[in-house]
PyMOL Python script that loads the backbone (N, CA, C, O; Angstrom):
from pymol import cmd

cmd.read_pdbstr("""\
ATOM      1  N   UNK A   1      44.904 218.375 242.322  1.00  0.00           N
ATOM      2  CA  UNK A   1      44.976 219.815 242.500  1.00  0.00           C
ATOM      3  C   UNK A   1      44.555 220.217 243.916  1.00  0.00           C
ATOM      4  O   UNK A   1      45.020 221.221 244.455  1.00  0.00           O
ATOM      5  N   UNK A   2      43.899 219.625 244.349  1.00  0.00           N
ATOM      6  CA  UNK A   2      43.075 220.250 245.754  1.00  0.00           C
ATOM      7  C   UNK A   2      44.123 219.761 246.624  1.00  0.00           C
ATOM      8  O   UNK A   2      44.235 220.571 247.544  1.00  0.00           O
ATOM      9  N   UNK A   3      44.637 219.162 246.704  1.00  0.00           N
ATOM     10  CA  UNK A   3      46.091 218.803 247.614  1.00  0.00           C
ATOM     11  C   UNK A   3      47.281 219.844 247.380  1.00  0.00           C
ATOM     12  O   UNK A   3      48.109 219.930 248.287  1.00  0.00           O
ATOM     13  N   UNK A   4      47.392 220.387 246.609  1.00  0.00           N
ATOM     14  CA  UNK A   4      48.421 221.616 246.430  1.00  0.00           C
ATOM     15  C   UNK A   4      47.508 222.413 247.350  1.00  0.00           C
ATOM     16  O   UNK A   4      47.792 222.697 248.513  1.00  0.00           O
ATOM     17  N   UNK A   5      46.255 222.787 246.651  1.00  0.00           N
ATOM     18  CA  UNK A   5      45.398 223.828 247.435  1.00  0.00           C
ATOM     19  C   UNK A   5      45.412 223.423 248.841  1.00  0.00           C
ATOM     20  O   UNK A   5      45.710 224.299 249.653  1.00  0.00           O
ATOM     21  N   UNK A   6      45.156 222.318 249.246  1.00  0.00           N
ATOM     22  CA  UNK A   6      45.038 222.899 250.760  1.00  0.00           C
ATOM     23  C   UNK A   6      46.613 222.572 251.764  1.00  0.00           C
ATOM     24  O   UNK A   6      46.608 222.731 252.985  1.00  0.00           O
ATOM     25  N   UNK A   7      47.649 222.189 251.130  1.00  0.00           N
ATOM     26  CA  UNK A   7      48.718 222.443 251.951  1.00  0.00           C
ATOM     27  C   UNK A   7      50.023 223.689 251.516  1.00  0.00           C
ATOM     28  O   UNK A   7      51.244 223.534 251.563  1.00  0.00           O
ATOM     29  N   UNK A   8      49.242 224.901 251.104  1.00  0.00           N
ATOM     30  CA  UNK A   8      49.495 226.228 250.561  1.00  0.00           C
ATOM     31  C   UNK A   8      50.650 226.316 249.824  1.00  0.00           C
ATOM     32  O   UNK A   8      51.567 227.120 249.990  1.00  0.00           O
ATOM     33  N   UNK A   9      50.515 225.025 248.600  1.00  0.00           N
ATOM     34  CA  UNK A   9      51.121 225.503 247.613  1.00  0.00           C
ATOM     35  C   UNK A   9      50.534 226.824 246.704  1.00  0.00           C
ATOM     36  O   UNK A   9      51.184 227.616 246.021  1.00  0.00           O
ATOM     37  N   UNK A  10      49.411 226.780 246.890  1.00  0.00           N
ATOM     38  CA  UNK A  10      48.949 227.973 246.222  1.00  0.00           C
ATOM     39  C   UNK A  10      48.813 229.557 246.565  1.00  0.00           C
ATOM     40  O   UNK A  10      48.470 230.449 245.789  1.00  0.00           O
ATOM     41  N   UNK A  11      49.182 229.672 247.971  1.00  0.00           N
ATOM     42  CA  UNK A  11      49.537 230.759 248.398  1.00  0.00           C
ATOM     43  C   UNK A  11      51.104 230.680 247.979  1.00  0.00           C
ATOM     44  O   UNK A  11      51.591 231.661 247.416  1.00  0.00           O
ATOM     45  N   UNK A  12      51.699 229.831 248.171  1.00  0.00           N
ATOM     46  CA  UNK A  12      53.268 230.059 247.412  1.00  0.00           C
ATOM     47  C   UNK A  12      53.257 230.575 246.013  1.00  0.00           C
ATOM     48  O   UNK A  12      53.913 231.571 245.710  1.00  0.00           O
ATOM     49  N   UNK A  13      52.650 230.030 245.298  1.00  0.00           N
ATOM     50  CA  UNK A  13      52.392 230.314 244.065  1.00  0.00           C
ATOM     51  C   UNK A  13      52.051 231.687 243.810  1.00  0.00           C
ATOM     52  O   UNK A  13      52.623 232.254 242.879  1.00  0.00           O
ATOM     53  N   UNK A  14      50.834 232.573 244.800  1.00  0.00           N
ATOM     54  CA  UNK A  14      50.127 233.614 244.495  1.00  0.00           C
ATOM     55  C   UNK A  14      51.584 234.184 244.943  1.00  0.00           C
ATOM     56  O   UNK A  14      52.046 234.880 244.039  1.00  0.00           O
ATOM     57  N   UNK A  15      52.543 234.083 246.203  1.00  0.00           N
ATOM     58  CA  UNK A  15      53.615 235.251 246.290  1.00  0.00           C
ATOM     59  C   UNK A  15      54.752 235.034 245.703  1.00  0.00           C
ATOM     60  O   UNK A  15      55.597 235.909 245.516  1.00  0.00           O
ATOM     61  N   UNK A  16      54.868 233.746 245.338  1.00  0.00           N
ATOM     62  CA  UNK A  16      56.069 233.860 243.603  1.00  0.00           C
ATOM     63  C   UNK A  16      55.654 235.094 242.538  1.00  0.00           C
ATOM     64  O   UNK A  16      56.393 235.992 242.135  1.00  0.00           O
ATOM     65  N   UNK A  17      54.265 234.861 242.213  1.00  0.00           N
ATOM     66  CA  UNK A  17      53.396 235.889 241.357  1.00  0.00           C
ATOM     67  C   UNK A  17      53.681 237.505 241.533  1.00  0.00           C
ATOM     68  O   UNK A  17      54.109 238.165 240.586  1.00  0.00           O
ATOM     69  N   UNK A  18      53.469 237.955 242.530  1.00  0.00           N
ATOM     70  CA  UNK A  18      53.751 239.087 243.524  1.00  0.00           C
ATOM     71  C   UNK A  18      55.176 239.207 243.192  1.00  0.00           C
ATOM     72  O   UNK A  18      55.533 239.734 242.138  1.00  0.00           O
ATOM     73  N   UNK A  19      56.045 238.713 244.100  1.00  0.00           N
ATOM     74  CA  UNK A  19      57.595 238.698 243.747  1.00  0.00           C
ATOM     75  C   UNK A  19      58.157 238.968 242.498  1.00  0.00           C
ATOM     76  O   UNK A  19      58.852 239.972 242.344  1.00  0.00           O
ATOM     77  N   UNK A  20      57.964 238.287 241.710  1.00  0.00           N
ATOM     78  CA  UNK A  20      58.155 238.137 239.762  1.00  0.00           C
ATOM     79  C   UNK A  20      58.012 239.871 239.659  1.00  0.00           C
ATOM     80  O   UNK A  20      58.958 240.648 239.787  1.00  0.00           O
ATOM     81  N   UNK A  21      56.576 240.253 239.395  1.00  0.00           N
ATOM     82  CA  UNK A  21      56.106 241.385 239.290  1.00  0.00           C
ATOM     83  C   UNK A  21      56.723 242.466 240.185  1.00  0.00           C
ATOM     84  O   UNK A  21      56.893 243.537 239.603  1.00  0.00           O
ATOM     85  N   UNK A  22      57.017 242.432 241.200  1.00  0.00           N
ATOM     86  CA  UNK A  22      57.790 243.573 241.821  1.00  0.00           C
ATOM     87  C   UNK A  22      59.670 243.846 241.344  1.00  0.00           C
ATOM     88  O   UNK A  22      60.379 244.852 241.321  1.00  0.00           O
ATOM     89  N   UNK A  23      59.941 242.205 240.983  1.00  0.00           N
ATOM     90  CA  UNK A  23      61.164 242.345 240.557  1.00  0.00           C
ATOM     91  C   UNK A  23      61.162 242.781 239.469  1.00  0.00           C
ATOM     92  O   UNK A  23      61.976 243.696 239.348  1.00  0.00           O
ATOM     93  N   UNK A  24      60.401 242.461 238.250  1.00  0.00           N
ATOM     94  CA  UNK A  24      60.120 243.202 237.093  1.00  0.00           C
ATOM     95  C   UNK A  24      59.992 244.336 236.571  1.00  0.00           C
ATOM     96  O   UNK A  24      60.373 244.751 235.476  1.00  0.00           O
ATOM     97  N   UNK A  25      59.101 245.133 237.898  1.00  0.00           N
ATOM     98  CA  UNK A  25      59.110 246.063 237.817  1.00  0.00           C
ATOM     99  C   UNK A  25      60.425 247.256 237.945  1.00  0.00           C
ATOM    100  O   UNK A  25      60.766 248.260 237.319  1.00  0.00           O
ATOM    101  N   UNK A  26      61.020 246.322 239.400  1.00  0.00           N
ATOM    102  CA  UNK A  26      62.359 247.314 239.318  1.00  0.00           C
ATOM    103  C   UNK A  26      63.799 247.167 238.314  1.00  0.00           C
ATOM    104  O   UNK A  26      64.786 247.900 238.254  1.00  0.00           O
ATOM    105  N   UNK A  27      63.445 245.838 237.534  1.00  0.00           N
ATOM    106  CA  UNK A  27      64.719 245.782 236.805  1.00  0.00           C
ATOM    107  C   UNK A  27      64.064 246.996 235.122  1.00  0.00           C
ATOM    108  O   UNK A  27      64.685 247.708 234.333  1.00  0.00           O
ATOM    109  N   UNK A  28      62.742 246.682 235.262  1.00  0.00           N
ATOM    110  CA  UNK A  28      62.758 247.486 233.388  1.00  0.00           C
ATOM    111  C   UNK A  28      62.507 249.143 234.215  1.00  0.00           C
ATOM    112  O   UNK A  28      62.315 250.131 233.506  1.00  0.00           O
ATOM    113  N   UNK A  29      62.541 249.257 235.670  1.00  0.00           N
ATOM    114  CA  UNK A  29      61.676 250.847 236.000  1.00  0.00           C
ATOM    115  C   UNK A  29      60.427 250.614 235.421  1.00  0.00           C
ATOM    116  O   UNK A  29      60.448 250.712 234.194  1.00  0.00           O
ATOM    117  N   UNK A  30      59.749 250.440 235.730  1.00  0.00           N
ATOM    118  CA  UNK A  30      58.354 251.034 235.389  1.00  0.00           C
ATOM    119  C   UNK A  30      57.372 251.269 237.106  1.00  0.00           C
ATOM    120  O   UNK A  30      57.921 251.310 238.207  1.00  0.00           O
ATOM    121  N   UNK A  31      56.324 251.351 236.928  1.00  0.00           N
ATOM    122  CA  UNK A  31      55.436 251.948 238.195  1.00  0.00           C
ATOM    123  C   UNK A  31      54.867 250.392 237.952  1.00  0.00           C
ATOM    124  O   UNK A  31      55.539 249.590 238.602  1.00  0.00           O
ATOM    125  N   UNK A  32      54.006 249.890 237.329  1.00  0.00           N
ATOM    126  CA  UNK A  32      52.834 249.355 236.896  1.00  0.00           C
ATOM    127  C   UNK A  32      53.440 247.998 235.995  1.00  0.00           C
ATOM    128  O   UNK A  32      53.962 248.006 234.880  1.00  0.00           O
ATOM    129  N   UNK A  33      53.098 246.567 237.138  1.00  0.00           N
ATOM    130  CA  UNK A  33      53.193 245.517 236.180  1.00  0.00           C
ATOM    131  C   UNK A  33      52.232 244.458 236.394  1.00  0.00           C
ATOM    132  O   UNK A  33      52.458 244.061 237.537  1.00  0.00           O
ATOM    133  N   UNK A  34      51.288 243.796 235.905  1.00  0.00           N
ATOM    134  CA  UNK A  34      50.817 243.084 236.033  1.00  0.00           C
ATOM    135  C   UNK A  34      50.529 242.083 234.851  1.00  0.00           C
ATOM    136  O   UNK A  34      50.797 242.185 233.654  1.00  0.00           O
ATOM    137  N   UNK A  35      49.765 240.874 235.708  1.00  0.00           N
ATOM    138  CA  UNK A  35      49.065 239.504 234.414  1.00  0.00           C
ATOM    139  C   UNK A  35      47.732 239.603 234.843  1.00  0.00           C
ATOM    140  O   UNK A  35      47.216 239.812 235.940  1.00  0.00           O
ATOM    141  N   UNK A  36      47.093 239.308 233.175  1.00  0.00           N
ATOM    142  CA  UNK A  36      45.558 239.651 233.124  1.00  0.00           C
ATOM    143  C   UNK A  36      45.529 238.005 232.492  1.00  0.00           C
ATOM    144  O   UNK A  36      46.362 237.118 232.303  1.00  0.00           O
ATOM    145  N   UNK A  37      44.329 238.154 232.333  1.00  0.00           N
ATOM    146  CA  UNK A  37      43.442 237.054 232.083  1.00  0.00           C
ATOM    147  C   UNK A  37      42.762 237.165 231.322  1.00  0.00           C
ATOM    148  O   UNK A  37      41.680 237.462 231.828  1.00  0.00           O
ATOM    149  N   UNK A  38      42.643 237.056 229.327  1.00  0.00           N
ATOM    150  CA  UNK A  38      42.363 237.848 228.329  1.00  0.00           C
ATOM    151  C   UNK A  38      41.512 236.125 227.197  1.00  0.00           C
ATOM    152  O   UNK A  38      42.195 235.347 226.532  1.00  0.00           O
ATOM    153  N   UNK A  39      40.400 236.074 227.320  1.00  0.00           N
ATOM    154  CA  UNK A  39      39.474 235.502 226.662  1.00  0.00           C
ATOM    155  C   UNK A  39      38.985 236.237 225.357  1.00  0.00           C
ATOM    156  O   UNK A  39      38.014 235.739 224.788  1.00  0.00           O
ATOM    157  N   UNK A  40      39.581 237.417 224.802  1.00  0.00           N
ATOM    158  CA  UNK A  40      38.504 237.908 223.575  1.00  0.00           C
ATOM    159  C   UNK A  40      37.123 238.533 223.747  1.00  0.00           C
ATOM    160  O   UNK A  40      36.393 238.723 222.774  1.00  0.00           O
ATOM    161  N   UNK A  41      36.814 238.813 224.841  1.00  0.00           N
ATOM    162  CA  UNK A  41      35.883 239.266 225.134  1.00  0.00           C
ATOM    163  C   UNK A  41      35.761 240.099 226.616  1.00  0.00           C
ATOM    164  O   UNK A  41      35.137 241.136 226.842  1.00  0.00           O
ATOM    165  N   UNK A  42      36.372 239.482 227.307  1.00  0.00           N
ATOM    166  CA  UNK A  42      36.898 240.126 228.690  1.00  0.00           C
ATOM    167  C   UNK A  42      38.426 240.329 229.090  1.00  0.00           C
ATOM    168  O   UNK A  42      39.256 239.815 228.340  1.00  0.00           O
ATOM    169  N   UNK A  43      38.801 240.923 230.034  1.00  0.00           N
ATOM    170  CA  UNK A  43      40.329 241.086 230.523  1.00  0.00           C
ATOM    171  C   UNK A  43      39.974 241.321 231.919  1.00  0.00           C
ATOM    172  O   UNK A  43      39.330 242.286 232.330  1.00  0.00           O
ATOM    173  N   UNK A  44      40.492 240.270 232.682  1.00  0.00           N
ATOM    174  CA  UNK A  44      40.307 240.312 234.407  1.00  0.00           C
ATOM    175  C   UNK A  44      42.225 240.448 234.538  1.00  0.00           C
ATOM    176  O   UNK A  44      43.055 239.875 233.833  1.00  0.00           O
ATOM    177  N   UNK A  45      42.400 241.162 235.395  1.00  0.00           N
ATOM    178  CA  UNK A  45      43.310 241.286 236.173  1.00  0.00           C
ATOM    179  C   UNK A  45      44.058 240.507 237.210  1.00  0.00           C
ATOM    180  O   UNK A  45      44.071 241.259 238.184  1.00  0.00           O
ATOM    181  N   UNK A  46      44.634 239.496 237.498  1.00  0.00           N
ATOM    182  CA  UNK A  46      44.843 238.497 237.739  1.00  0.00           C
ATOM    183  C   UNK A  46      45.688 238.997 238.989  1.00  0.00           C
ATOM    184  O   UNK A  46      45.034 238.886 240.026  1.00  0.00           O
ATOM    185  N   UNK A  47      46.829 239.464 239.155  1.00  0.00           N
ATOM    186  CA  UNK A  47      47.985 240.086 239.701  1.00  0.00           C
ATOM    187  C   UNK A  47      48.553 241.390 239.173  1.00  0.00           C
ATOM    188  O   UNK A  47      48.739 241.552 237.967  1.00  0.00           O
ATOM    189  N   UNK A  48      48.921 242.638 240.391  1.00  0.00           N
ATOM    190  CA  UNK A  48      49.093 243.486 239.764  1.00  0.00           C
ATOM    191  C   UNK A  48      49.993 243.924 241.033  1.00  0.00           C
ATOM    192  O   UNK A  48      49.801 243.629 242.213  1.00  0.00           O
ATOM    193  N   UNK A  49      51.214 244.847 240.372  1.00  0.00           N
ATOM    194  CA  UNK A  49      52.246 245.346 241.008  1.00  0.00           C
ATOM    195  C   UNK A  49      52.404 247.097 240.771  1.00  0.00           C
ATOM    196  O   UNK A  49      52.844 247.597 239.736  1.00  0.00           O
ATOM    197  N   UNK A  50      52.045 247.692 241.699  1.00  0.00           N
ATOM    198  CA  UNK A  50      52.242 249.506 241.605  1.00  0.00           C
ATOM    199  C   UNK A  50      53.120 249.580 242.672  1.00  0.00           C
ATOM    200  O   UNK A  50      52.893 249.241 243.833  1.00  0.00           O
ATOM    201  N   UNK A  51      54.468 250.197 242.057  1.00  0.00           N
ATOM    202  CA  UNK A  51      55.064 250.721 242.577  1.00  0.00           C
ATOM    203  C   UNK A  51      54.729 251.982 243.743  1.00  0.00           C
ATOM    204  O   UNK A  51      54.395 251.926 244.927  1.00  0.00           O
ATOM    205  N   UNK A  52      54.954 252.986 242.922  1.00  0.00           N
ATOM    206  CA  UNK A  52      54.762 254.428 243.605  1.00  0.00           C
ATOM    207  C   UNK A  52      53.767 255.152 244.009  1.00  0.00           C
ATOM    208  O   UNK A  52      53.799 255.903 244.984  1.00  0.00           O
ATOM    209  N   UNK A  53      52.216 254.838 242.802  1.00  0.00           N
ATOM    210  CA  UNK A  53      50.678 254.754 242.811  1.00  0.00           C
ATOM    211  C   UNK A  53      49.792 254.125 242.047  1.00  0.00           C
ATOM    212  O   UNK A  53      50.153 253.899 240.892  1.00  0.00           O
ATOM    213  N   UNK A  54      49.026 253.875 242.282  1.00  0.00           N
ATOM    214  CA  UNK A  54      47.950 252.716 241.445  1.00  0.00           C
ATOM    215  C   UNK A  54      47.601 252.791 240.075  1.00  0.00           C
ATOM    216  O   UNK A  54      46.982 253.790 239.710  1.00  0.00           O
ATOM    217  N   UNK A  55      47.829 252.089 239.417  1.00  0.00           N
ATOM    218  CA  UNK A  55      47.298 252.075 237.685  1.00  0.00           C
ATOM    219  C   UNK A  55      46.404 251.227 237.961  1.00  0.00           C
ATOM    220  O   UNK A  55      45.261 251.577 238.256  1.00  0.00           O
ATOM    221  N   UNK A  56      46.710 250.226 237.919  1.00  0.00           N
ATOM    222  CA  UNK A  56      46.137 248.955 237.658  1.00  0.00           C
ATOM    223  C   UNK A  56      45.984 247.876 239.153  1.00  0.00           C
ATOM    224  O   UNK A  56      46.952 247.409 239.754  1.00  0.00           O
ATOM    225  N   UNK A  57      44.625 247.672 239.497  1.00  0.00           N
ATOM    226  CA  UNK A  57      44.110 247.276 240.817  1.00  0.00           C
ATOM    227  C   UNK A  57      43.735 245.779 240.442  1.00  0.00           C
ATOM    228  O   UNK A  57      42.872 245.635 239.575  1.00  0.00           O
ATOM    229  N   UNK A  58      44.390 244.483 241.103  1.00  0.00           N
ATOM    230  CA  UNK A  58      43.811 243.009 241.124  1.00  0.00           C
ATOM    231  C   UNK A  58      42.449 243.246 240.784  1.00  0.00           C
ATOM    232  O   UNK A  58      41.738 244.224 241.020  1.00  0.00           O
ATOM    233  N   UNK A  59      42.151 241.917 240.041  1.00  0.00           N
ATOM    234  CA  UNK A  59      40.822 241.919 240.225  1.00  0.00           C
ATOM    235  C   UNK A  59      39.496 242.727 239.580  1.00  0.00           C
ATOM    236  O   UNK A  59      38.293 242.501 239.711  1.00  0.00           O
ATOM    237  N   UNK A  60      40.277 243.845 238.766  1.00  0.00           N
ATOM    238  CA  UNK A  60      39.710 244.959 237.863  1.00  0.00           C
ATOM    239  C   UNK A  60      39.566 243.699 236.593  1.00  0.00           C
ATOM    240  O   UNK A  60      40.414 242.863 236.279  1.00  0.00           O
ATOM    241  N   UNK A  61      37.944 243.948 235.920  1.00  0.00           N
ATOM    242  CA  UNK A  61      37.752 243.538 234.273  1.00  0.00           C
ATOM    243  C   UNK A  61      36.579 244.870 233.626  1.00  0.00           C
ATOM    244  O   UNK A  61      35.844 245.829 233.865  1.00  0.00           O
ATOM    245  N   UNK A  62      37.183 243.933 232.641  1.00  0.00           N
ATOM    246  CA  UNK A  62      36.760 245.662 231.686  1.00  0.00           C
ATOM    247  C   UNK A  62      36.557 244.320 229.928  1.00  0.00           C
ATOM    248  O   UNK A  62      36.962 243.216 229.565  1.00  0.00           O
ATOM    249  N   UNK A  63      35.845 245.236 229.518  1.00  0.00           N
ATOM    250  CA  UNK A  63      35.521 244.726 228.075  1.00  0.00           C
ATOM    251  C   UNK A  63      36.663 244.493 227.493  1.00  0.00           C
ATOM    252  O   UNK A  63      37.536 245.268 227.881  1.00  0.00           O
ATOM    253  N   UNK A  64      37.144 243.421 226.397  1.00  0.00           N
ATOM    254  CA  UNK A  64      38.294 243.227 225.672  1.00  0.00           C
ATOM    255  C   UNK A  64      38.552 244.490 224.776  1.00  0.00           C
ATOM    256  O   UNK A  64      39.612 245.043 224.482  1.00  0.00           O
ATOM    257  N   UNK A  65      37.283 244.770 224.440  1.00  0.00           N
ATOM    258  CA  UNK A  65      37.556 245.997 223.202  1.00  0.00           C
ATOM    259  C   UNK A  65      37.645 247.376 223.808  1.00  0.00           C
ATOM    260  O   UNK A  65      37.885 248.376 223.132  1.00  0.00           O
ATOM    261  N   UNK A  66      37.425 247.388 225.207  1.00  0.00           N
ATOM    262  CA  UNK A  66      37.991 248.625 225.949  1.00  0.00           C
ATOM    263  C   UNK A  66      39.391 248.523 226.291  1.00  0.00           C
ATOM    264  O   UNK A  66      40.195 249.400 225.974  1.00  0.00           O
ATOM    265  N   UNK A  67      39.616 247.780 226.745  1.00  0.00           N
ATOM    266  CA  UNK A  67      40.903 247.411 227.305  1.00  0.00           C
ATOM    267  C   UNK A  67      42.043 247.959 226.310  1.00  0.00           C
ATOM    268  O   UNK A  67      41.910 247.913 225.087  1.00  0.00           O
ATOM    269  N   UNK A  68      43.079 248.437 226.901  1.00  0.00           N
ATOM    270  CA  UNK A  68      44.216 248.866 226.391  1.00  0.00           C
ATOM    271  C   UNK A  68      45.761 248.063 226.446  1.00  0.00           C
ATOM    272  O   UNK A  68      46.746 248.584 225.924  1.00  0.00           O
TER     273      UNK A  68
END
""", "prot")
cmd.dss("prot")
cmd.show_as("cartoon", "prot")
cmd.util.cbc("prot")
cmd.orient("prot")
């Protein structure tokens, strides 16, 4: 793994991520697409795509049982 990591397969990876999500967004219309990271107890925000204005910010966690 650390050999992907340091000859930036993983920055490829993070803007495949990005890409996906922006295309997603414009084929269903929506503002707001992202992947979270959901254990049953927490939800971290992993990648997140806003179109027009912010819903949902990278990197945001919030309780599982708050979370929507």
């Amino acid at each position: 793994m650390q050999q992907f990591l340091s000859n930036g397969y993983y920055k490829e990876l993070e803007q495949a991520a990005i890409d996906v999500l922006r295309r997603l967004s414009q084929f269903i219309d929506i503002n707001t697409v992202f992947i979270a990271k959901n254990d049953r107890e927490q939800v971290e925000i992993m990648h997140s795509f806003n179109r027009d204005y912010i819903v949902i910010e990278e990197g945001l966690e919030t309780n599982f049982v708050d979370s929507y």
